[in-house]
DSSP file (Angstrom, degrees, kcal/mol; ACC not computed):
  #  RESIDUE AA STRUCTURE BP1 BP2  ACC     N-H-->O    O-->H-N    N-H-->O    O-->H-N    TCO  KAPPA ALPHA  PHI   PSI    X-CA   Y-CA   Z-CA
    1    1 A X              0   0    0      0, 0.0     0, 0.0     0, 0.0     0, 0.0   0.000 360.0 360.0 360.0 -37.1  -59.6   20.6   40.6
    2    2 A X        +     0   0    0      2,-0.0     2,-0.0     0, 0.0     0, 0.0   0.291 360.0 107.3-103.3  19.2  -59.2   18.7   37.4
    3    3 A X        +     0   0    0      2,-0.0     2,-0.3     0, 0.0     0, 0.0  -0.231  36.3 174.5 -88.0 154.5  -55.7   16.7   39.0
    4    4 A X        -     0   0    0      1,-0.0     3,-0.1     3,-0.0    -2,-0.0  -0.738  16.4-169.7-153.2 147.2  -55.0   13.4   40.2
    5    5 A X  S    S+     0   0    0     -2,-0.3    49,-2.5     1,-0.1     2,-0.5   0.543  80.5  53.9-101.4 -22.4  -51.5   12.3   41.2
    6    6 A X  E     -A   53   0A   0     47,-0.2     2,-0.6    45,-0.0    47,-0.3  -0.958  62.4-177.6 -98.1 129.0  -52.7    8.5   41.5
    7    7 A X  E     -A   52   0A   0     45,-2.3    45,-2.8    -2,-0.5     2,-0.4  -0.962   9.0-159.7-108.9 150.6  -54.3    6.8   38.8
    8    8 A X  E     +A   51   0A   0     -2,-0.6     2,-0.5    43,-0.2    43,-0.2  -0.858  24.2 167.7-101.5 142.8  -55.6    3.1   39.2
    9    9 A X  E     -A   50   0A   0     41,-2.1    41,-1.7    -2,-0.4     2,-0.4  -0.861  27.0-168.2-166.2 124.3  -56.2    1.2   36.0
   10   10 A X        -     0   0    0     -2,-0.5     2,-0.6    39,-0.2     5,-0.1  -0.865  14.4-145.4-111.4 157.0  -56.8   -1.9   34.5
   11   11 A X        -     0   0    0      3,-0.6     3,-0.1    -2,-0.4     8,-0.1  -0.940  40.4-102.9-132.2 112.1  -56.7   -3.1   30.7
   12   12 A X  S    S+     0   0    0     -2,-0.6     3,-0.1     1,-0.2    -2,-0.0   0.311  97.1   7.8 -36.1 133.9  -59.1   -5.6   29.8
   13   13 A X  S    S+     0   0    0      1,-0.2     2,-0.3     0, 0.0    -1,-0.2   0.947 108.2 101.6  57.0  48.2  -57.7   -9.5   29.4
   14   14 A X  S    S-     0   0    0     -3,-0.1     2,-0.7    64,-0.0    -3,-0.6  -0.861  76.0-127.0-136.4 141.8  -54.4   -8.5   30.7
   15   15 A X    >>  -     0   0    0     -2,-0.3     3,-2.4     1,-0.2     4,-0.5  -0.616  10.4-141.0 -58.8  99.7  -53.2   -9.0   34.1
   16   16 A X  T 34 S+     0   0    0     -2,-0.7     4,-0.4     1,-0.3     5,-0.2   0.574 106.2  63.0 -59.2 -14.7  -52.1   -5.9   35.8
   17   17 A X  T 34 S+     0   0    0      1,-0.3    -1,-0.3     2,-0.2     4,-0.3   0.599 105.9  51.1-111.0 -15.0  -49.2   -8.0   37.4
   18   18 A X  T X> S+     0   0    0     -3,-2.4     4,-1.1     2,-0.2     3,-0.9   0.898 109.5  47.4 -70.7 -60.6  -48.2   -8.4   33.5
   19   19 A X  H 3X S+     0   0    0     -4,-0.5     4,-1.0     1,-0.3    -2,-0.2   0.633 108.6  51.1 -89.9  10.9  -48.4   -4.8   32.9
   20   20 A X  H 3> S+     0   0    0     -4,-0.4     4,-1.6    -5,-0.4    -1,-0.3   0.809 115.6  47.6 -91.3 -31.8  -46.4   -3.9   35.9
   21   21 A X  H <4 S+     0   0    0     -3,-0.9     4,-0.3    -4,-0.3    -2,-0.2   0.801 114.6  40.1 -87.8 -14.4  -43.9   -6.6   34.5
   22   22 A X  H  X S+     0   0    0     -4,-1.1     4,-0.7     2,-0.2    -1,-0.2   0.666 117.6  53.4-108.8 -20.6  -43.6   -5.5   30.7
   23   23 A X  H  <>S+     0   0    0     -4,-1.0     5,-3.4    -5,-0.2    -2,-0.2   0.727 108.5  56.5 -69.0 -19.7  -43.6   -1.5   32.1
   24   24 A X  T  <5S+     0   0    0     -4,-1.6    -2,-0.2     3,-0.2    -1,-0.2   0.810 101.1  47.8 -54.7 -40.0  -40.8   -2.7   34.2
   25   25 A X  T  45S+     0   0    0     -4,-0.3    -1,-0.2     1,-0.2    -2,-0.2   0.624 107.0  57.4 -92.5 -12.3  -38.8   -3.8   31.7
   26   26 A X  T  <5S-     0   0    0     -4,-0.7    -1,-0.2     2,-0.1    -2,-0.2   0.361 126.9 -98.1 -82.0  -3.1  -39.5   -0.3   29.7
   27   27 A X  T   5S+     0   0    0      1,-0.3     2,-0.4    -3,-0.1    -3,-0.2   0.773  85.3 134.3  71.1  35.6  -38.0    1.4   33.0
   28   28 A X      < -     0   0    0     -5,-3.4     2,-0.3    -6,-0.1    -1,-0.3  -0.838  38.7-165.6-100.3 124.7  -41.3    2.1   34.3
   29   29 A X        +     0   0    0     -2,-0.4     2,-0.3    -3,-0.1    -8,-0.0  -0.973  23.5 151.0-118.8 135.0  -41.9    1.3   38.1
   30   30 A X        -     0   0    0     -2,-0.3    22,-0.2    22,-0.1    -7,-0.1  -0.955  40.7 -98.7-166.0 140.6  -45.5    1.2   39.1
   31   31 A X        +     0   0    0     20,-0.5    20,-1.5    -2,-0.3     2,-0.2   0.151  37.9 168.0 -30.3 148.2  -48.0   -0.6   41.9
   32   32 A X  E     +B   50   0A   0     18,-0.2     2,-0.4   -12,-0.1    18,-0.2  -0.668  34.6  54.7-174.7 154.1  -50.1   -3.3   41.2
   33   33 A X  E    S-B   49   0A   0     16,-3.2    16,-0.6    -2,-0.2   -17,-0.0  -0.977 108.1 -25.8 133.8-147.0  -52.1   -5.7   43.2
   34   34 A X        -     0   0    0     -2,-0.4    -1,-0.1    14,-0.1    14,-0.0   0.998  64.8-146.1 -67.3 -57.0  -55.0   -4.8   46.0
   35   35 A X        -     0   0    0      1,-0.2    -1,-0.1    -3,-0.1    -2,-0.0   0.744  68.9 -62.7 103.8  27.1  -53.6   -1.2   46.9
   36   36 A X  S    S+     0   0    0      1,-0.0    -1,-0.2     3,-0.0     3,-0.1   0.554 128.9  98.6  82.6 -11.8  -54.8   -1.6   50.6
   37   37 A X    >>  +     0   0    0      1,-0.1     3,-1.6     2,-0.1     4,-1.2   0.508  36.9 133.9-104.1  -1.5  -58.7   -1.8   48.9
   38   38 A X  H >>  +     0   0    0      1,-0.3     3,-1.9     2,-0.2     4,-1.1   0.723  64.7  59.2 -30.7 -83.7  -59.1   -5.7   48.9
   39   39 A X  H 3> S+     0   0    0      1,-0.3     4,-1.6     2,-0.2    -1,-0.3   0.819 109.6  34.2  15.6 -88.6  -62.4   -5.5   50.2
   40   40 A X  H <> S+     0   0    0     -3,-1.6     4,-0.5     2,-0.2    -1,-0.3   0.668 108.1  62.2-107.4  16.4  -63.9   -3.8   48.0
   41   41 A X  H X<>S+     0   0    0     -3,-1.9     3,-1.4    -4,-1.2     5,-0.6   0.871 107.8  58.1 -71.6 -61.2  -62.0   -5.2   44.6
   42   42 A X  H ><5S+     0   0    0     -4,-1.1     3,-4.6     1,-0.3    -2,-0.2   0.813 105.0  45.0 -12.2 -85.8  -63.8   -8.4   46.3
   43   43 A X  H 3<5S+     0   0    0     -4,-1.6    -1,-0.3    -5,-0.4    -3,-0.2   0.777 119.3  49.4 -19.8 -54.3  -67.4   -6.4   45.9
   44   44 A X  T <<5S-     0   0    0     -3,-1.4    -1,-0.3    -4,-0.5    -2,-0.2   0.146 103.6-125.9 -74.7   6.0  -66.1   -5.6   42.6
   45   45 A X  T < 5 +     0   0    0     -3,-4.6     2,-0.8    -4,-0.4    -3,-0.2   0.940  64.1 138.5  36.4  53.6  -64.9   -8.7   41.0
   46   46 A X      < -     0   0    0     -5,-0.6    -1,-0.2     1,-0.1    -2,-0.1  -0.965  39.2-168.3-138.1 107.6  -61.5   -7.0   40.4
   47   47 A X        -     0   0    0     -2,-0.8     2,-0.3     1,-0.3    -1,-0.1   0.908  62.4 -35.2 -60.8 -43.4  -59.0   -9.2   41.0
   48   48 A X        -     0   0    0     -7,-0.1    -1,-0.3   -14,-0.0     2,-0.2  -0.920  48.2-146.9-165.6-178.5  -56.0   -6.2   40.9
   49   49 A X  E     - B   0  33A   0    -16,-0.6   -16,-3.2    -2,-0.3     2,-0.4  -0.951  16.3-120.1-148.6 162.1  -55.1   -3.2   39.4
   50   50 A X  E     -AB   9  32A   0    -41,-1.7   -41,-2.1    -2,-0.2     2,-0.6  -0.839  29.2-164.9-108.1 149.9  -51.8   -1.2   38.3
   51   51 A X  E     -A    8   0A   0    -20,-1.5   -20,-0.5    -2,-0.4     2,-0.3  -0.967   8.6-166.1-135.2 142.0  -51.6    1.7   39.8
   52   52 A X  E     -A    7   0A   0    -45,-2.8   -45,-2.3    -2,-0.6     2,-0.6  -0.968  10.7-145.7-127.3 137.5  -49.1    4.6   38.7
   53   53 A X  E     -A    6   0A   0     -2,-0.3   -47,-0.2   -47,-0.3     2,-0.2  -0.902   9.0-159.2-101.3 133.0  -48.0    8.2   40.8
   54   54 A X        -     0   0    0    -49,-2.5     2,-0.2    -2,-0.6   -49,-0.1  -0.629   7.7-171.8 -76.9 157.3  -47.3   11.3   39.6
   55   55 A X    >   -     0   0    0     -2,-0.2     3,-3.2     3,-0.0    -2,-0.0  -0.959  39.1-104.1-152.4 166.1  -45.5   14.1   41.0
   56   56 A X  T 3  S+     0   0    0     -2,-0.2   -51,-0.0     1,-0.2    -2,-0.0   0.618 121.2  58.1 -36.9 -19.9  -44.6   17.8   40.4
   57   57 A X  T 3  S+     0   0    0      2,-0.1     2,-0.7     0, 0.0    -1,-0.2   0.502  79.2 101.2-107.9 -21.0  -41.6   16.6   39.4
   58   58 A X    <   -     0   0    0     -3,-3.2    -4,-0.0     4,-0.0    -3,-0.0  -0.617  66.1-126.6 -89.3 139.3  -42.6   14.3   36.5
   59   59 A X     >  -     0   0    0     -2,-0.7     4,-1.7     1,-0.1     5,-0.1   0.024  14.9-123.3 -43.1 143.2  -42.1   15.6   32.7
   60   60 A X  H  > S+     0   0    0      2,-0.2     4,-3.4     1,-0.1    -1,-0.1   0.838 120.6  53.0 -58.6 -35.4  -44.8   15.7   29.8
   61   61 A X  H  > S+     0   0    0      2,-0.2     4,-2.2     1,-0.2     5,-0.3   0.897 100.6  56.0 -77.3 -39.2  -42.2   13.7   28.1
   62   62 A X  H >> S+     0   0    0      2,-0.2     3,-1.9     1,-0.2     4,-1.6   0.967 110.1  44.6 -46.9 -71.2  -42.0   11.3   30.9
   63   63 A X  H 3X S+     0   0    0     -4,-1.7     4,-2.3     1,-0.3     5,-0.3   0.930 109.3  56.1 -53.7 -31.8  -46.0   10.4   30.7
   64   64 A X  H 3X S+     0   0    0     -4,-3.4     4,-1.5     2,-0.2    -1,-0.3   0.907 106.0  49.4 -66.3 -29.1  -45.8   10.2   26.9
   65   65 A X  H XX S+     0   0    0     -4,-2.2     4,-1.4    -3,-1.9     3,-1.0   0.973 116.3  45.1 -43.7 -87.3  -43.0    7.4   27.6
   66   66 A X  H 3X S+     0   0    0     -4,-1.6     4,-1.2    -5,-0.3    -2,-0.2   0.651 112.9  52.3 -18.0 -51.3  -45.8    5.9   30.2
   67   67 A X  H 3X S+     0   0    0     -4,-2.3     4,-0.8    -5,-0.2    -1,-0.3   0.800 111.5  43.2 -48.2 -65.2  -48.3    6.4   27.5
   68   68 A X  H <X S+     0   0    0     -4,-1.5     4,-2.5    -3,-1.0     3,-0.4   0.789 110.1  56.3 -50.5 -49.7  -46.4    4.6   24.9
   69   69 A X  H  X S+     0   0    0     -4,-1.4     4,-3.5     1,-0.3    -2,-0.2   0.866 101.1  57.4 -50.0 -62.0  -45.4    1.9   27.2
   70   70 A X  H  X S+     0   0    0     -4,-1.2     4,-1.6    -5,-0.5    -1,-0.3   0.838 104.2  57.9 -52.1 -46.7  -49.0    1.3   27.9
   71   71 A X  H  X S+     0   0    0     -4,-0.8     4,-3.7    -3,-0.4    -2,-0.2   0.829 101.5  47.1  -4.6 -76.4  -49.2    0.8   24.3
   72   72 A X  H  X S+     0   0    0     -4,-2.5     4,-1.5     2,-0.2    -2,-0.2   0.869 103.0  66.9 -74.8 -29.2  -46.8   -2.0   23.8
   73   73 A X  H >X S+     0   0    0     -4,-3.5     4,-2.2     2,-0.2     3,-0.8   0.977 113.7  37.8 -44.0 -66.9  -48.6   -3.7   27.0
   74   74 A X  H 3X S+     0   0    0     -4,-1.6     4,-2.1     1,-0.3    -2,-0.2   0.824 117.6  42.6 -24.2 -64.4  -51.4   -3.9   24.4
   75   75 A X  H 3< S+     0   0    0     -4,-3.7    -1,-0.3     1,-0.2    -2,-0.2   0.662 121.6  42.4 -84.3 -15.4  -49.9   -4.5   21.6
   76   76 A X  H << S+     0   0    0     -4,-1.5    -1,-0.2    -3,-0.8    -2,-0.2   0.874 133.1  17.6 -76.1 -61.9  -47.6   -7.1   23.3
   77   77 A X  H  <        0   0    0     -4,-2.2    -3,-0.2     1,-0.2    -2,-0.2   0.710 360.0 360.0-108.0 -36.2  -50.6   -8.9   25.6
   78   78 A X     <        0   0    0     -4,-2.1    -3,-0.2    -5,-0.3    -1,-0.2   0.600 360.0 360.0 -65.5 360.0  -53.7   -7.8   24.0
């Protein structure tokens, strides 16, 4: 009930196609760009977004890596 395996996300002034490139380099692989929704990013004035999956599969310690990651986008681009 409380679950999501996708989340979509953006962080304000920075270009998702930036944080897809500085999570890359952290050995993070993750979506970013329309997602199939163009349309209604349009509607939205949302240029893109990064998008990250989960699975059964993935570790606490993995998302605290992600977490962190997300961090240093910040602290890197913000």
């Amino acid at each position: 009930k409380e679950k999501a395996a996708v989340l979509s996300f953006v962080i304000e002034g920075i270009h998702p196609h930036d944080i897809g490139t500085i999570l890359d380099d952290e050995g993070i692989a993750i979506r970013t760009g329309h997602h199939c929704a163009q349309p209604v990013m349009q509607h939205f004035h949302v240029p893109a977004t990064a998008r990250a999956s989960f699975a059964f599969y993935n570790t606490r310690e993995e998302i605290d890596v992600f977490v962190g990651a997300l961090h240093k986008v910040i602290e890197v681009l913000g």
